[in-house]
C-alpha positions as semicolon CSV with decimal commas, in nm:
position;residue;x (nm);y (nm);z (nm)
1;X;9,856;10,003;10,110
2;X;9,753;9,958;10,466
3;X;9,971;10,116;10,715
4;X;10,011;9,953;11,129
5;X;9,956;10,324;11,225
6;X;9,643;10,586;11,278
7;X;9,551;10,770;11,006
8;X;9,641;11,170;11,056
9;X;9,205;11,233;11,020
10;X;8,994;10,963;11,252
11;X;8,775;10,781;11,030
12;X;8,948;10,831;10,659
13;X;9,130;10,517;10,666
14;X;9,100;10,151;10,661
15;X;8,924;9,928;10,919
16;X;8,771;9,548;10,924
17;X;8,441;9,407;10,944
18;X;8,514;9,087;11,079
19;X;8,722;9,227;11,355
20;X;8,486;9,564;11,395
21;X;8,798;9,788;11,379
22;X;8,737;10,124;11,295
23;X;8,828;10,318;10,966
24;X;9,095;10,514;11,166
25;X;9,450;10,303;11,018
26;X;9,646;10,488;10,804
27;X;9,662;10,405;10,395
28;X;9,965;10,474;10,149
29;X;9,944;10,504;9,764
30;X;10,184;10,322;9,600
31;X;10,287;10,286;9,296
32;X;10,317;9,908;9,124
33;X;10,727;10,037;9,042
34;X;10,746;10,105;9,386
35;X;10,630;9,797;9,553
36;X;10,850;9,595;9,267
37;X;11,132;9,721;9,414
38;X;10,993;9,755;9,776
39;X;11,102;10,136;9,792
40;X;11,018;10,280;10,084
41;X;10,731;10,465;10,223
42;X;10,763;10,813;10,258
43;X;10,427;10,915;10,306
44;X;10,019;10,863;10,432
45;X;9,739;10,980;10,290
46;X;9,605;11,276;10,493
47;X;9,225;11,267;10,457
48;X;9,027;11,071;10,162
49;X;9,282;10,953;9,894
50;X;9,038;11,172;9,637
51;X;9,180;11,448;9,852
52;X;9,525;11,424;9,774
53;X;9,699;11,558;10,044
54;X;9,991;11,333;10,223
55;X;10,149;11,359;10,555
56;X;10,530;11,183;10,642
57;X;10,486;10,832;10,799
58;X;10,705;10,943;11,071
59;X;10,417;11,200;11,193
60;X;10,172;10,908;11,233
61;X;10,087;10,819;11,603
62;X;9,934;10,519;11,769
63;X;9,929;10,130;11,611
64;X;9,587;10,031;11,443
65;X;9,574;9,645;11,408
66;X;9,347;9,385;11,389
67;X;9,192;9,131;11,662
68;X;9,335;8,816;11,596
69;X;9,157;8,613;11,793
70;X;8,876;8,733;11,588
71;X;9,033;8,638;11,285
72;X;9,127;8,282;11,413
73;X;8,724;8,241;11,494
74;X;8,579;8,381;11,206
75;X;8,824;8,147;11,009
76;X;8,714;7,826;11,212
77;X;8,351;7,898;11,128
78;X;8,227;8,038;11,430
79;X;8,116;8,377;11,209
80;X;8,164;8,784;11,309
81;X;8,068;8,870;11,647
């Protein structure tokens, strides 16, 4: 799952093409139980999810987002700048 926050290593995360955000947002394995019954997220992946090391969501700093104005233009047509 993709997290609103930084991931705790710069670059081991999730980004965007269309909106040229970097691979620093944080990511959360979840289980299909889990997201079922919308439990809670306890914790990020720390690093490459092959890595298998976590750190608690409520150590993660700074808000990693997409551009939507970016978004809204690539979906009219207009293409990635």
């Amino acid at each position: 799952m993709m997290l609103p926050q930084k991931a705790p290593i710069p670059g081991t995360g999730w980004g965007c093409v269309v909106c040229k955000l970097s691979g620093d947002g944080a990511i959360a394995l979840v289980c299909d139980r889990c997201v079922e019954t919308r439990a809670a997220i306890v914790d990020a992946c720390r690093g490459y999810l092959k890595d298998g090391r976590r750190t608690p969501i409520a150590e993660l700093a700074g808000s990693h987002a997409h551009d939507a104005r970016v978004h809204q233009d690539f979906e009219r047509g207009e293409g990635v700048r």
